[in-house]
C-alpha positions in Angstrom: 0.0 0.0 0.0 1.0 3.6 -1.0 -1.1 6.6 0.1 -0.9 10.2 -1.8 -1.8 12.7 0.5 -2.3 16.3 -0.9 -2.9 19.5 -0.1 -3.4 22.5 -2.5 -1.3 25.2 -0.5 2.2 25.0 1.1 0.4 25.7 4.4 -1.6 22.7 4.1 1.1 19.8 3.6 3.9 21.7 6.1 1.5 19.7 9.4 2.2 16.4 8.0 5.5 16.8 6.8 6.5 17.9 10.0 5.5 14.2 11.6 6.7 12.0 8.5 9.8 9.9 8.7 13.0 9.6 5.9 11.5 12.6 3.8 12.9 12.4 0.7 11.7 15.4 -1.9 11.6 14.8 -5.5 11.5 17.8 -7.9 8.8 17.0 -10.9 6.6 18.7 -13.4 7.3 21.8 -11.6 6.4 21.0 -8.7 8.2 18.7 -5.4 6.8 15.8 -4.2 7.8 14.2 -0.8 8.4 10.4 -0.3 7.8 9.9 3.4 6.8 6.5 5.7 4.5 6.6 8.6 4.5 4.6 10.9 6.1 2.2 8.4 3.5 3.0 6.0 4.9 4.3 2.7 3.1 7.9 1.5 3.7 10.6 -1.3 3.1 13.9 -0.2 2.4 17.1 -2.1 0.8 20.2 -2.6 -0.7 20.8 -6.0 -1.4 24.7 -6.2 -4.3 26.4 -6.2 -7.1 25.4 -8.6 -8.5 22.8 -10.7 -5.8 22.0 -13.4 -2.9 21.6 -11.0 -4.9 19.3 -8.6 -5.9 17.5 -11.3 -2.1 17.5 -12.7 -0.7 16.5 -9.1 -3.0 13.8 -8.4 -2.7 12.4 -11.9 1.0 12.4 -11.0 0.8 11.5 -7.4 -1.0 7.8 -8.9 0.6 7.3 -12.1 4.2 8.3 -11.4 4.4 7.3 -7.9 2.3 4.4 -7.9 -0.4 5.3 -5.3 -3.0 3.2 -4.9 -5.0 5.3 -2.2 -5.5 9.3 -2.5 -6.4 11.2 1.3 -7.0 14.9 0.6 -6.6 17.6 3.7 -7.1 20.7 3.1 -9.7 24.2 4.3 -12.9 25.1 2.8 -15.6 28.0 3.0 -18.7 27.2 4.9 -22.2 27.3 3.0 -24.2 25.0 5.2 -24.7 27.1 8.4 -24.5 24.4 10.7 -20.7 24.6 9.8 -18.6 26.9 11.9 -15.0 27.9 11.6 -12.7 25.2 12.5 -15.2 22.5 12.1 -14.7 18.9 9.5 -16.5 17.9 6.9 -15.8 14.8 4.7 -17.1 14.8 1.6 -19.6 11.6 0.5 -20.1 13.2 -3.4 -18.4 16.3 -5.1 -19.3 18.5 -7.7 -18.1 21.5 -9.7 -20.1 24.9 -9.4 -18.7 26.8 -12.2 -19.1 23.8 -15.0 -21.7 25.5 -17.3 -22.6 24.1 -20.5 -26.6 24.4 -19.9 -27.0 26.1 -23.1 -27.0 22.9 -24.6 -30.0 21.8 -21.7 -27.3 19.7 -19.3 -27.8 20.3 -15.6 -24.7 22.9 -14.2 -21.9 20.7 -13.2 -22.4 17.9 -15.9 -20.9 17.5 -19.3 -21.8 14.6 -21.6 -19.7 11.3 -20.5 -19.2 12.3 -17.2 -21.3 13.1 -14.0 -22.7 15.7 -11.9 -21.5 14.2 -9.0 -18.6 11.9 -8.2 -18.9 9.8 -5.0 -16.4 9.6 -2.7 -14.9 5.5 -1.7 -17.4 4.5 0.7 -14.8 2.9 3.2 -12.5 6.2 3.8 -15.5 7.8 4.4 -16.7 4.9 7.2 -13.7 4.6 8.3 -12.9 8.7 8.8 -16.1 8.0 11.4 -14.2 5.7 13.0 -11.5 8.2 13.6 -13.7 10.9 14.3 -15.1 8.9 17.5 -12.0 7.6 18.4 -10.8 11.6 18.9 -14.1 12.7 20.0 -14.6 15.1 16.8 -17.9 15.4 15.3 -17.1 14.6 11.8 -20.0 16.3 8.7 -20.5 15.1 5.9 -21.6 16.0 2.9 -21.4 17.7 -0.4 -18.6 19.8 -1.6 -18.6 22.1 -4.1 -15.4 22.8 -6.6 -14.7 26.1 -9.0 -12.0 27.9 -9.8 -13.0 31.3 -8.0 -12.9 32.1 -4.1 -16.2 32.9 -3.0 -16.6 36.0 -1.0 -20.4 36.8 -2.7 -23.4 36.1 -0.7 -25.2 35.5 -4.0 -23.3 33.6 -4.8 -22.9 31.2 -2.3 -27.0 31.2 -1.9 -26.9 30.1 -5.7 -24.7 26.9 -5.2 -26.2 25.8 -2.1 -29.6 26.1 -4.1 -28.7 24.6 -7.0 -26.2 21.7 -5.8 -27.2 21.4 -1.7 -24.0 22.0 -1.3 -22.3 22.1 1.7 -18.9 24.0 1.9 -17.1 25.3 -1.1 -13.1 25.2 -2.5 -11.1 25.1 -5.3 -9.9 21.1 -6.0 -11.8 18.5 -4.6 -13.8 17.8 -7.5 -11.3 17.5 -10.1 -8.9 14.7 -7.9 -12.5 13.2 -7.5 -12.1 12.8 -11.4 -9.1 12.0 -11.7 -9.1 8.9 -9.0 -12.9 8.1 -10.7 -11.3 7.6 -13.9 -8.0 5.7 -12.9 -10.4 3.5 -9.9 -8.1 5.0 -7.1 -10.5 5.1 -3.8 -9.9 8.7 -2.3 -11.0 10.6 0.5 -11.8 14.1 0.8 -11.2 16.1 3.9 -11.7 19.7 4.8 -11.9 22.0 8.0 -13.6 24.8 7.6 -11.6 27.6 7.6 -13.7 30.8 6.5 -17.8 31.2 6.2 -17.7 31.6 2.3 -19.8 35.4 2.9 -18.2 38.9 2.6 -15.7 38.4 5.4 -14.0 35.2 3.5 -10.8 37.4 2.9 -10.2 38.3 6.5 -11.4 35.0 7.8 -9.4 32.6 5.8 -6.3 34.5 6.5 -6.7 34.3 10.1 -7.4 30.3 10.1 -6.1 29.0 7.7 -2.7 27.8 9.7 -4.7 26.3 12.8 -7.4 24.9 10.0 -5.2 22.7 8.3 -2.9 21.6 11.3 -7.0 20.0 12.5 -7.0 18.3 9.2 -3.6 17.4 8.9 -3.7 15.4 12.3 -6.9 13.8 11.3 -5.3 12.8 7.9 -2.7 11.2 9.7 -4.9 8.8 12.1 -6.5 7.5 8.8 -2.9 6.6 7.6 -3.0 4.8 11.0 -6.2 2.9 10.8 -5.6 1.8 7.1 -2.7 -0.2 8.4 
């Protein structure tokens, strides 16, 4: 067994790297990549950059180059659902993309022909994150995530994906390594803490969480590592 983990920011990796063993970075595709072992578990960390594309390029990479066969994503999100508050986990059980618009032609937002609205996450992360989740005493969400390329600060906005895909919290990359590890039958796992309430103050928010957001979702990352031993 060899799990990617991935984060899209610098900040988001930097908790786990931190608690790896015989780190070894590899310089790819412009990016780095970071062979580690846990607990005497081998894993593939890296941080794709903002945005669709380059999540979709690093987890392509992360499977196909490095040979993973298990894909564990930690990173923040934006709130929609107001049951969410700052600081707070959500795993995802399906993921789609809000700003995939081809309804001119009469598909639903988020679908294009030969694909799907929604991609479901692997059932028995997502169990098994509940496991962890209990064994930590965390109450653990779940729900649907919503992907785009933009960072929503609009409360239009944010009204207008919650309406139209139920969604629950909002970023920028989920959705696309949900493709990516659709299409190449990798299971993966989507996990985000809540770092910012997706409304008008998203810009001060984030800033302010984003460090103690991700260390919350990095440790949480790391127990699944744990159990899938």
């Amino acid at each position: 067994m060899k799990i990617a983990i991935m984060g899209a920011m610098r900040e988001e990796i930097a908790p786990l790297l931190e608690k790896l063993d015989n780190v070894k970075e590899i310089k790819y595709a412009s990016n780095r990549y970071y062979e580690a072992s846990y607990n005497g578990i081998d894993v593939v960390v890296a941080y794709s950059k903002i945005g669709k594309v380059f999540a979709s390029l690093t987890a392509t990479i992360l499977i196909e180059k490095f040979g993973c066969d298990r894909l564990l994503f930690s990173g923040v999100a934006g709130a929609i659902n107001e049951d969410l508050s700052i600081g707070d986990l959500i795993v995802a059980n399906k993921l789609c993309q809000h700003d995939l618009d081809i309804t001119a032609f009469g598909h639903p937002h988020g679908y294009v022909p030969e694909g799907a609205e929604f991609i479901h996450c692997d059932e028995s992360l997502v169990a098994l994150s509940k496991d962890v989740a209990k064994s930590l005493g965390i109450h653990l969400y779940e729900g649907i995530i919503a992907t785009g390329d933009q960072f929503v600060s609009d409360h239009a906005k944010k009204a207008w994906i919650s309406d139209t895909f139920c969604a629950d919290a909002l970023e920028m990359e989920g959705s696309s390594v949900a493709v990516v590890c659709d299409a190449l039958d990798v299971p993966f796992f989507i996990l985000r803490a809540i770092s910012d309430s997706a409304d008008d103050s998203a810009d001060v928010d984030f800033d302010t969480f984003l460090e103690k957001s991700a260390k919350v979702s990095a440790n949480f990352i790391l127990k699944m590592v744990e159990k899938l031993t």
